[in-house]
Structures are given as C-alpha cells and as structure tokens.
N, C-alpha and C positions, 0 to 999 in steps of 0.2 A: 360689289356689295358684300360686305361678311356676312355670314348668318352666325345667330347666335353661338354666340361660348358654350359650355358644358358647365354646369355647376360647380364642375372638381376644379377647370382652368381658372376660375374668377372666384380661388378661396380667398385672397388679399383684398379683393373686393370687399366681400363678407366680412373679410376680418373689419376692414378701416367702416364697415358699413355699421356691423356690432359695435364699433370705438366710439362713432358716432351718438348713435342710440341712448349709447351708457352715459354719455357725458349731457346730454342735450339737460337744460337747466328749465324750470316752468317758463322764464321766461322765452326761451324760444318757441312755445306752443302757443304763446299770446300773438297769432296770427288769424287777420280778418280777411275771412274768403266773401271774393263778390259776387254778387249772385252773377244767374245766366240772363246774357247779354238779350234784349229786344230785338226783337226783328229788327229787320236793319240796320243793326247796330252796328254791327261788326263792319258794314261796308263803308257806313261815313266814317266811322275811325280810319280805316282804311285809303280813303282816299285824302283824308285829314292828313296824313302821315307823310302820305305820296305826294303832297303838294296840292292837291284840289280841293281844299274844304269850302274855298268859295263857293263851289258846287253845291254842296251839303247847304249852306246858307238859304242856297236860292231857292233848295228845292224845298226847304224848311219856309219859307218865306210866300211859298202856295206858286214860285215859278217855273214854266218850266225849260229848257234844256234844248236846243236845236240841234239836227244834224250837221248844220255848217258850225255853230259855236264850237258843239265836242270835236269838227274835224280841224279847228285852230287850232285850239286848245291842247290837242294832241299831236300835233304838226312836229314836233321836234323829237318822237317817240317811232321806233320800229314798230314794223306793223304788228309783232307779236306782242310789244308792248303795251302799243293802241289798243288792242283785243282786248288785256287782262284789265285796263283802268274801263274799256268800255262797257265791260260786261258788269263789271262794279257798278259803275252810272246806270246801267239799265237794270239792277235789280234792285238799287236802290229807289228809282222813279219809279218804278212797280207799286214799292213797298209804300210809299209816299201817299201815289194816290189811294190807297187802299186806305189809308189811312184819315187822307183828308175829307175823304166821301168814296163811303164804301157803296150805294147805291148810284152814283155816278160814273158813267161811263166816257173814258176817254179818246180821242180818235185813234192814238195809239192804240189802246187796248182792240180798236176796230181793225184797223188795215192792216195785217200780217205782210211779215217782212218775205220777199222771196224765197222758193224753198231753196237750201243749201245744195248742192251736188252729191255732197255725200251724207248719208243719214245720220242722224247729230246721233250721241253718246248717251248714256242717261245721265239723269242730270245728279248733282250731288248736293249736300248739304250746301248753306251758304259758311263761308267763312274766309278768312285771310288770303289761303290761296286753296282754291276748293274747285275750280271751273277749269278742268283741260282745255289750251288755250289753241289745241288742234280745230274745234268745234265748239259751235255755241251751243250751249243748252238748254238755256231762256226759251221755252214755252212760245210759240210764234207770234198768238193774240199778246202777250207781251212785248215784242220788242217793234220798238219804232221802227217806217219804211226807212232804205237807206241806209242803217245803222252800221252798214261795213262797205259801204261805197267811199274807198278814197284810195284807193289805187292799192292799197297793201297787201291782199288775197282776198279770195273771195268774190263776189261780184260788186263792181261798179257799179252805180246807177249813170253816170254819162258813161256812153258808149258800149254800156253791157257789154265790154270783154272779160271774159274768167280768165284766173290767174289758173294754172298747172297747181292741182295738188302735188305738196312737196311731203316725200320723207320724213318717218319722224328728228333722224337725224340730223335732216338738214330744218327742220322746224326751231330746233333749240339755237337758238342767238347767242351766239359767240360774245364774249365778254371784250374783248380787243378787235377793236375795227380800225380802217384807218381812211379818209378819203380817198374816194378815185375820181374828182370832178368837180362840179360845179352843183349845190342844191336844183334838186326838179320845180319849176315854178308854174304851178297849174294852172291850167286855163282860165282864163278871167272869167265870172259867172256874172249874168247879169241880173241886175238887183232894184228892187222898185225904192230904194232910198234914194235921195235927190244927192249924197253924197257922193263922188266919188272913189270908190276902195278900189286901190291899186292892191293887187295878189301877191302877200306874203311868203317867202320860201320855204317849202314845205321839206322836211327831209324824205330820203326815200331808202327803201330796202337797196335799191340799185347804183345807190352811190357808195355804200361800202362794203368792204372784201371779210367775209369772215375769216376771224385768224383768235385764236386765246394768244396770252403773251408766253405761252408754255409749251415745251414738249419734251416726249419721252426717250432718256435714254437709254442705251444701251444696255438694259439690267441685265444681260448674260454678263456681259464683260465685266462689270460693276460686283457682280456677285462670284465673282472666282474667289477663293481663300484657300491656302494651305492646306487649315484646317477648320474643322467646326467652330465656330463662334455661341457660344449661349444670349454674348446680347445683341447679334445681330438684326439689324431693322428689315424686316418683311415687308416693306411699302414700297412701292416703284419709285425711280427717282425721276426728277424733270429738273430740266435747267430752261432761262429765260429765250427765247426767241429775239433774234435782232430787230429791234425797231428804231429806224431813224428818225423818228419823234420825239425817239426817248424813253425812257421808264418813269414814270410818274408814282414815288413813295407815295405814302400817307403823310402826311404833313408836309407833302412839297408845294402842296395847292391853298390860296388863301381861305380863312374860314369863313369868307364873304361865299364861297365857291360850292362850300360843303355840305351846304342844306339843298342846293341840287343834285349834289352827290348823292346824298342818302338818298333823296326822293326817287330817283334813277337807279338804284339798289333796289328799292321796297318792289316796283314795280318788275324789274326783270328776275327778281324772286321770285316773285308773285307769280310770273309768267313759267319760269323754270318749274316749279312746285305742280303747278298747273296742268300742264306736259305727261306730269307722273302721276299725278290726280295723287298728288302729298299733302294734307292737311292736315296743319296744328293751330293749338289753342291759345290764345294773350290774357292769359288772368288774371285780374289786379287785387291777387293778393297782397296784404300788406302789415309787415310788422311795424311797430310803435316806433320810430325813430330817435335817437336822443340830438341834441339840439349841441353835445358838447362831448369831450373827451376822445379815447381812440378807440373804440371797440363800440361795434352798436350804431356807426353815424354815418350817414349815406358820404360817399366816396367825394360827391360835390361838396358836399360841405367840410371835411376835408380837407381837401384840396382848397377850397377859399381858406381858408382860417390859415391852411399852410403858407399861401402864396403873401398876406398879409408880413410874414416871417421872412417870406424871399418869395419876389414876382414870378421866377422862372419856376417852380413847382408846377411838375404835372402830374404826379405820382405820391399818395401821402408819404410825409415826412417817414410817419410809424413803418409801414412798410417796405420803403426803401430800406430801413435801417433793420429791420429783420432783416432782408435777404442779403444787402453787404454784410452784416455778419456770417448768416449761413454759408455765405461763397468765401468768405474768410476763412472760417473755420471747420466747416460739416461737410467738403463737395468728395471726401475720402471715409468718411464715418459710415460704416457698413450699417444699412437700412434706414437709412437716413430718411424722413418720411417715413417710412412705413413701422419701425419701430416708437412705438408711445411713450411720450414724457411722464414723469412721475405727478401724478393729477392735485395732490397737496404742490407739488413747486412752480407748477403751471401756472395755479390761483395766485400764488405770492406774486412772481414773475407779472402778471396782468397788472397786480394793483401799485407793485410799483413803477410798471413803467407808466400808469397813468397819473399817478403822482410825481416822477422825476423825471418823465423824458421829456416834455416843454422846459421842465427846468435848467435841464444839461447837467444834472445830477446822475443819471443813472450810472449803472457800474456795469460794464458788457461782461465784465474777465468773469463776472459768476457766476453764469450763463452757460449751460449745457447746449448742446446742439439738439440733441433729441427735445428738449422742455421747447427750445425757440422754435423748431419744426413744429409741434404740436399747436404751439400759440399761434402760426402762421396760417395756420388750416383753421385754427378758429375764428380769424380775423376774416377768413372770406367767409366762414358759413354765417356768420352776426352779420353779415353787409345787411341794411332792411332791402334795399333791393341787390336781386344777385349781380354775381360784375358781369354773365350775361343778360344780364335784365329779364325780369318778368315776360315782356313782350317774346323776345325771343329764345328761353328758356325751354320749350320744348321744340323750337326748329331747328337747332345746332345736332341733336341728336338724329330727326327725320332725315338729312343727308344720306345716312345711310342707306335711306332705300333709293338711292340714284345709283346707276349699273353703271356707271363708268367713273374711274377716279377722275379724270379728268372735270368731269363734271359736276362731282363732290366738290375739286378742290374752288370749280366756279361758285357755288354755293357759299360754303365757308367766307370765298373771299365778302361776297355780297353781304352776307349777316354780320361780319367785321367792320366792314364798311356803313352797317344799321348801327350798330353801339355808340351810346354816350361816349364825347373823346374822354372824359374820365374814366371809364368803363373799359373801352379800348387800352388806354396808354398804359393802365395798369395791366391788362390783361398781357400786355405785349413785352413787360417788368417780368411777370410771373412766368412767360414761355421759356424766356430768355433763361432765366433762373434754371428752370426744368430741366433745359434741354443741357446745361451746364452739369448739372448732375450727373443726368445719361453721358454725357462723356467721360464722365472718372468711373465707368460701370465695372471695371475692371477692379478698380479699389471696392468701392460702396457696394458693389453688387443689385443696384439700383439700375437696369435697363428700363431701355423706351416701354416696354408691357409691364415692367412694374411699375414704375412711377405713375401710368397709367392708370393704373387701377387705384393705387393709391388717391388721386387725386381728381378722378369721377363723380364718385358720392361727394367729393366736398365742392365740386363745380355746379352739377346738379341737383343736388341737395338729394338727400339720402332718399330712397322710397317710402313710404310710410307699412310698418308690420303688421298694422289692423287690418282683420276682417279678411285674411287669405284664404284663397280658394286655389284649387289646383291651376284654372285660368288666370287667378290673379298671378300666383305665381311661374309662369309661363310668360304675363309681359313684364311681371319686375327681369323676368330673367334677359328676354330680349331689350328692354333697355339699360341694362347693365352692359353688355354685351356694344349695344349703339352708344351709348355715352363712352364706354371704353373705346373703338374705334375713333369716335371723334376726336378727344383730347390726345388721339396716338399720332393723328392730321395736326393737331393743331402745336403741337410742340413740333415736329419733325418737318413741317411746311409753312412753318410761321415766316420765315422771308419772303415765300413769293406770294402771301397772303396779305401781306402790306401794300399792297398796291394798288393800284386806281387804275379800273380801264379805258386804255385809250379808246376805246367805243364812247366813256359817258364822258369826256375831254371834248369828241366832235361833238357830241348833241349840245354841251355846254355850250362849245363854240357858234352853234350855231340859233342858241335860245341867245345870244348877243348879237348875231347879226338880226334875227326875227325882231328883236328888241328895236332895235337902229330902223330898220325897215320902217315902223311904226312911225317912231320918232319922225324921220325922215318924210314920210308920207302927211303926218300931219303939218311938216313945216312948208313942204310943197304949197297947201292951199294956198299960203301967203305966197312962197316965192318959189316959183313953176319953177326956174332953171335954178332950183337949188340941189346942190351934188348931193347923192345917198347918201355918199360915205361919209359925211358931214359930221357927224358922233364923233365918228375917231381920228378925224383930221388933226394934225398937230404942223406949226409950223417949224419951216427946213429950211436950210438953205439950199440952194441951187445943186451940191455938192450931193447932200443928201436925197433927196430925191432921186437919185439916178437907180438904176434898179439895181438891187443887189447890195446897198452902200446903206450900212446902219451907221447910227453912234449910240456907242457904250459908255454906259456914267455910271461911275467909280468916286461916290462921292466920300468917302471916308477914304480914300485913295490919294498916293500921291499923283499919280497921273489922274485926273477926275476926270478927263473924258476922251474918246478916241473915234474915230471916222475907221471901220473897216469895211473893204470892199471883199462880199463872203463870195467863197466860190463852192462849186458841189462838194468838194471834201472836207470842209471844212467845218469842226465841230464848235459846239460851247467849250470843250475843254479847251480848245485850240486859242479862244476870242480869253478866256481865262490868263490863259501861261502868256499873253502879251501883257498883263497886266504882276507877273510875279518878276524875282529880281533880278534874275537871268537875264530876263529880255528886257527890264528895263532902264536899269542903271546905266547901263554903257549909252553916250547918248544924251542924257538929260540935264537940259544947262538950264538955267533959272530964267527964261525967256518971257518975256510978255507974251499973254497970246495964246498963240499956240504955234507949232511945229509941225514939218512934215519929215517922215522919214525915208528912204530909199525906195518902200512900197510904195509910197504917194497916202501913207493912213496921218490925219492930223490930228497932234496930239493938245491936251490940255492939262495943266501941271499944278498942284496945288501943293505951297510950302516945300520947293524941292530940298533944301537943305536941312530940314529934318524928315528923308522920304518914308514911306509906307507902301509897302506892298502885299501884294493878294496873297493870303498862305493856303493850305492844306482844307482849309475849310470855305474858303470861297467858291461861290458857286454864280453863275449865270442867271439871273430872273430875266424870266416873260413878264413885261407890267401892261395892262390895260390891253384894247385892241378887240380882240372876242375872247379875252381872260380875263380874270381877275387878277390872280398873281400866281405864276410856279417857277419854282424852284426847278432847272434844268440837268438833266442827265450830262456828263459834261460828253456823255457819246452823242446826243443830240446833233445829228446834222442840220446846222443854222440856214445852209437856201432853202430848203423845203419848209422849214417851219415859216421863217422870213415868209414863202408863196403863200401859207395858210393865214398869216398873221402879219400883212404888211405895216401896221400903224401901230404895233406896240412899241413900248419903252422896252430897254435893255439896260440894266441895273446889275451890277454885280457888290454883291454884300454877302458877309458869313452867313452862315448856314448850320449850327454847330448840331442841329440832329442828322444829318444826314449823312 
C-alpha cells in the first residue's frame, strides 16, 4: 500500500487538475446529485447486482426467506462468499420487518443464533461492502437460528462440528481455483413435503486448491541496470502461473456466461473489501445526456449508432480515430498529454469533427497532436457516465488500502470484470494507448508516473475546490496520491487484469450441473430410470464414446470434422495444427465419407478441391456441457478438460480478438 505523495511530487497533478478547472464549461456543473440512499437500500441494490434480486422481491412482497432456501441458493458460492451475500439477506430482512410492522415481533428476532467462538468485531455502517467477512456483526436478536450452518466455517447445526479458525491470510479467497474431485453431496434431510427432493450438489471449500493465476518474479534480477533510469517502473512484476485448463481472456467466454461473471465478481469484492473493512460509496449522480453527436453521449449509445455503420464496433468510432492518430503521429512528441492544446483550436477541432467525421469529410493533416491530446481527455471527462462508472468510481481507488499487490491486483481484476463491456473495452483501447506512450519515454519524456498523473483527475474526475479545510485538503491529497497509484496498476498490469478466474469457470460449471440436477430430478418423477446426465447427452457413435475420443467440427473448414483420441499431453493447440495446412494437405483425396489416417483419427472433408484451412487466428471452442461457450487457451491440456467437461462440442472457428 503507498501512502500518500507529497504535494511537491503530484505538481503535474495540480497542474492537469488547474487545466481541468479552467476549461470546465456551465454545462459540466449541470450535474444531479441523489439524495442519501433509505435504509436498506443499499443492500437490495446489492444483491440486485449480485444476482438475487428475487430475494429483494420476496422480501418486498411481505415473505420471508429460509435457512435451507438461502443454503441452495448459495450452494455454488465459497463459504466466504456465502457469508458476504448472507449477511446482506440478514440485514436486509431485519430492515424489512421493521418496516412492515415495527410493533411486531418476529421469531427471528426472538431465538438468537449461537454464540460465535470468537467475539464478533464491531459492527459498521451498512453499505456495499461494509461487514468484515472474518465475523458476523449482525446483532444476535437479529439473526436467524442456523444462519451459517452449512458446512463452510463456523458452526453447523447438523452435527455441531466447528470448523478451526483460519488466518487472516488464509481467510482471503483466491481468485483461481481449480478442481480436486468430485462436488460434496450433503446428506439428504428429511422433509414433511410429500415430494421427493433428491440432494442437490453443493460446492465446497474442500474441493478446491487455492492458487491466483499470478506470481512474483525475480525483481532483484529484473531490476539490475547499468545505469539509473528516470523512467524506470517501481512496481513488482508477475508473470502468469501454468494452468492446464488454460487462461481464460475476457471475451473468450460467451456473453450468455457473463452476467454470472459479474455477479461472482460483485460478491467476491464484496467479500475481499470486507476482510479490510473497505467501504465505498455508488452515487447516482447524473449528467443530462445527449441523445446524438460525439461528445457528451453515453458510450452505449455510441457504440450502437457506430455498430449500425459496421456490426463489429466495440469501441466508439470517434475514439478509436483520435488515438490511431495520436499513435500515428504524437507517441515521440515531448509531453504529449500533459502539455495543453491551444483552447480557441480545441473548440474549432470539436465542432468540426462533429460536423464532418460521420461524413468522412474531416481533414486529420491539420491536427496538432497537443489540440488531439487535449480533445481526448475531454471526451472522457463529458462521458455522462464515467468509463469507470459511477457505481464503481470510488472503489478503483479504495485498492490501495489492500497491503499486498498481489491482492490489489485481485481487486482491480474483479472491478474490470464489474464494468459495462462498453466501459471496459474502451477502457482497455485507452491502456493500451498509455502504455504505448510510456514506451517511447525516452523521446516524449512521458513515463509510467507522468502519464499517471496526467491522466487521474480525468479518470476520476477532478476534486472539487470549494469549501477546503486543512482536512479537506489532507483527503484531496490522499486521493490524489490513490487514484495515482491505481491508474499506475492499471496501464502497467493491464494484460494480466483481463482475465477471468478460473475459480468463477468451476462455480460456473458447476451452476450447470446444479442446473441439470434439477432438470433431471424433476424428469425422474415420470421416469425413475432416467439417466442424470440427460441435459447434456448428445448422440455418438460407438467410436465416440470410448473414453478419451472427441470429435472436432470445423465447419467453415476444409476438413469439417475429425475423431481425435486425446492423450495427457495433448493440447488444443495440438487438436488446432491438425486442422492447418501442414498437416492437412498431404493426404486429402476428395473421398465420400470420411477417412481414416495412420493414427486411426477419422476424418470428414468439405469441398476438397477448393481447401481451407485453420490460420493464426484459429482457435479451439468448448460448446455446451457445463459451459456456455470459451474460447481455449491453445496450452489448454484437452484430457483434463475432456474429465471436467465430457459432453461438450468441440468447434474450432476464428477468433480475431484474441
């Protein structure tokens, strides 16, 4: 954790901070602040977010909430997880009844939960992430019997065994997990419905191995030089950890997949945050939007109106075409950024490219780099909402009070992983841009702590100068200082911050087989000897079926389909390059059918005599099974995934972000 800068270090600050100030037009103060949130507010948005607003619903609806419902319900969630959504639901049904009848007394509110072992903490405000998730703080005549009986820590109610108080260290949940086994399937309970429920599979802390996909290297060796460096980067480095699953980008997973992503994000935030007893604010402040043009118009809308012009747009047209110019022209221009455009050529520059760039009229050649820099930084501070969004606009900076980078860099990843993919995919335009910079620092004079600074107050949006106090200025100062730091993370570790952990891949996985379970158990009534796996059954041939023996479709392929028998070493890049022209041309006769070759893999040929094959952008897809759709690592070792994933498709198709 940095502690704050010194006033003298973060003059560039100051300076872009003054630039700001001077230039800000009436229109940006035309900003509606909403008031402070109702009790419980904060927690149904909350769990709104995280995926359980049905809860919110219910509890709105005058119902209420069971210790087995919430322990389904959270069935697919570590236990620290479970804690941070539980402690939500119990302060929110607090709040509820209080509300629906404050003279009414609930049994809840009668039968206190057993004491803890260890004497709870005091308790703190409510909000987003407010409840260290070491201990509950919830008041005991508040919390329902039970409420942490499900094998996670804490005490049980079947079998009253205690779990071993763990370390804080080992308390924080590892972002990358990976199976060791088979789901824990808890004991059947018995139940006065006339139904029969068959016992769902519960995930458990003891089925997976913590590991981040990250570790530290060598920074002695890494930091030898000749000689002194001025824009040498002072942040430790980490390279990726082998995982035979794979590395799972952002956008390698379908966007069928993504809203449990997030939801799986908010809560292990929540729980991290939690830990540190970190809380920040979501305020729905809000500027006027306009409905059209390029300056002033929420990034969605944008990005539609772009994509209308060309489908494949993720990133506004306007924007991309500032920073291809900047990287064209400005990545050698000494203080590029941080020196200011002339403020008469800026306004001109604005008005026409909103009158000639739809048209494909503009003229770039007349275009200063300093004027285009300046209009760049304007274009994010008009976003109505910022491209970290409101919600998470003060948690990006709270990072910093985490004592370990490592753990920082867990954070960052998770709030990346919160962001609108408009929000994101620009954000990850603008890193790239940065970090482009910082490599010519040698010409531009523009290192990672300049550029930094420069570009703080306009991620952040500037502080406001009214009404300083020596305390005020004491936290403008430490969040100067925090928001610097961040954006020094976020351009310098922007690659291994794109990533998806393979921890919220098994829960995914295993919210589909929970899924199937259901399905499957309701289909039993009818027909008792109906197989579970029933969901994901696909028909094979005899061939197929045997263990180990996929087939791969390659439908835009000249070879469109192939039988491989995968062994332990064998990756998706491997099951790829039988599909490129090396390996396939020699070999391919225009056969009905299909073909077997010297391995015994049979093949299936589409239009040989005009072939096609896999290039540089081809990539391996997982289709269906307990996924949606990803995009595979081509290091991905295919037996092991095959044992996790026996009934999915295997599709290879370009891929050209990846």
């Amino acid at each position: 954790m940095a502690s704050p800068s010194s006033g003298k270090s973060l003059d560039e600050y100051w300076q872009e901070f003054a630039e700001i100030e001077q230039n800000k037009s009436e229109e940006d103060e035309d900003e509606e602040q909403s008031k402070t949130p109702d009790e419980g507010e904060v927690e149904a948005q909350w769990l709104t977010d995280a995926g359980y607003g049905f809860i919110v619903s219910k509890f709105s609806d005058g119902r209420d909430l069971s210790d087995d419902e919430l322990e389904a319900l959270t069935s697919s969630l570590t236990r620290h997880q479970a804690e941070a959504v539980k402690k939500r639901v119990d302060t929110l049904s607090s709040t509820m009844r209080k509300k629906k009848g404050a003279n009414k007394m609930h049994v809840k509110d009668i039968f206190p939960t057993p004491a803890s072992p260890e004497p709870p903490s005091p308790s703190s405000p409510t909000s987003p992430s407010v409840f260290p998730s070491g201990a509950d703080n919830t008041p005991a005549w508040q919390r329902p019997p039970g409420f942490l009986g499900r094998n996670r820590g804490g005490y049980s109610l079947e079998n009253a065994v205690p779990e071993p108080p763990r370390s804080m260290e080992q308390a924080v949940e590892a972002l990358s997990f990976k199976e060791r086994g088979t789901f824990v399937r808890p004991a059947a309970r018995r139940t006065t419905s006339n139904r029969s429920m068959g016992p769902l599979p519960v995930i458990s802390d003891s089925d997976i191995s913590v590991d981040f996909h990250l570790e530290e290297k060598d920074n002695q060796i890494l930091n030898r030089q000749p000689k002194p460096d001025p824009h040498k980067v002072d942040l430790p480095a980490f390279e990726a950890k082998h995982d035979p699953l794979g590395i799972t980008l952002i956008g390698d997973l379908a966007e069928t997949d993504m809203p449990k992503i997030r939801s799986l994000a908010l809560i292990e935030l929540t729980a991290l945050f939690d830990l540190y007893e970190i809380t920040y604010s979501r305020p729905k402040r809000k500027k006027k939007p306009k409905e059209h043009g390029l300056f002033g118009v929420p990034l969605q809308v944008l990005v539609e109106q772009d994509q209308k012009r060309d489908p494949s747009v993720k990133v506004p047209l306007i924007f991309q075409a500032m920073v291809s110019y900047l990287e064209k022209e400005a990545l050698e221009v000494e203080g590029i950024l941080r020196v200011p455009g002339a403020v008469t050529r800026v306004k001109q520059l604005r008005h026409e490219l909103e009158e000639k760039f739809y048209a494909g009229t503009f003229n770039w050649s007349e275009v200063t780099p300093n004027d285009c820099a300046a209009l760049l930084k304007q274009f994010l501070r008009e976003l109505p909402i910022p491209l970290l969004t409101y919600d998470y606009l003060e948690a990006f900076p709270q990072v910093e009070h985490i004592p370990k980078t490592l753990e920082q860099l867990k954070a960052l990843n998770l709030l990346i992983l919160l962001l609108p993919t408009e929000h994101r995919d620009m954000l990850r335009v603008l890193l790239l841009f940065l970090r482009n910079i910082v490599s010519h620092s040698n010409h531009n004079k523009m290192g990672l702590n300049n550029i930094s600074m420069i570009m703080a107050p306009n991620l952040f949006l500037a502080p406001s100068p009214k009404g300083k106090s020596k305390a005020g200025d004491q936290l403008e100062l430490a969040k100067a200082a925090n928001t610097l730091s961040v954006v020094k993370m976020l351009i310098h570790y922007q690659d291994v911050l794109w990533v998806i952990p393979s921890s919220f891949l098994t829960q995914i996985r295993h919210q589909y087989k929970t899924e199937a379970s259901r399905k499957s158990r309701d289909k039993m009534r009818l027909w008792k000897k109906k197989d579970r796996s029933e969901p994901y059954k696909k028909t094979s041939s005899d061939l197929e079926t045997q263990n180990g023996v996929i087939r791969v479709q390659a439908p835009d392929l000249t070879k469109s389909s192939c039988l491989i028998q995968l062994d332990e070493q064998m990756t998706a890049g491997d099951i790829v390059a039988k599909f490129r022209r090396d390996y396939g041309a020699a070999g391919m006769r225009p056969e009905r059918g299909g073909q077997k070759n010297s391995a015994g893999d049979a093949h299936m040929f589409n239009n040989p005599n005009n072939a096609q094959f896999a290039d540089d952008k081809a990539f391996l897809f997982e289709v269906g099974g307990n996924i949606g759709e990803r995009c595979l690592d081509p290091q991905t070792r295919m037996m092991q995934l095959y044992q996790i994933n026996p009934t999915a498709d295997w599709v290879i198709r370009v891929n050209v972000n990846r």
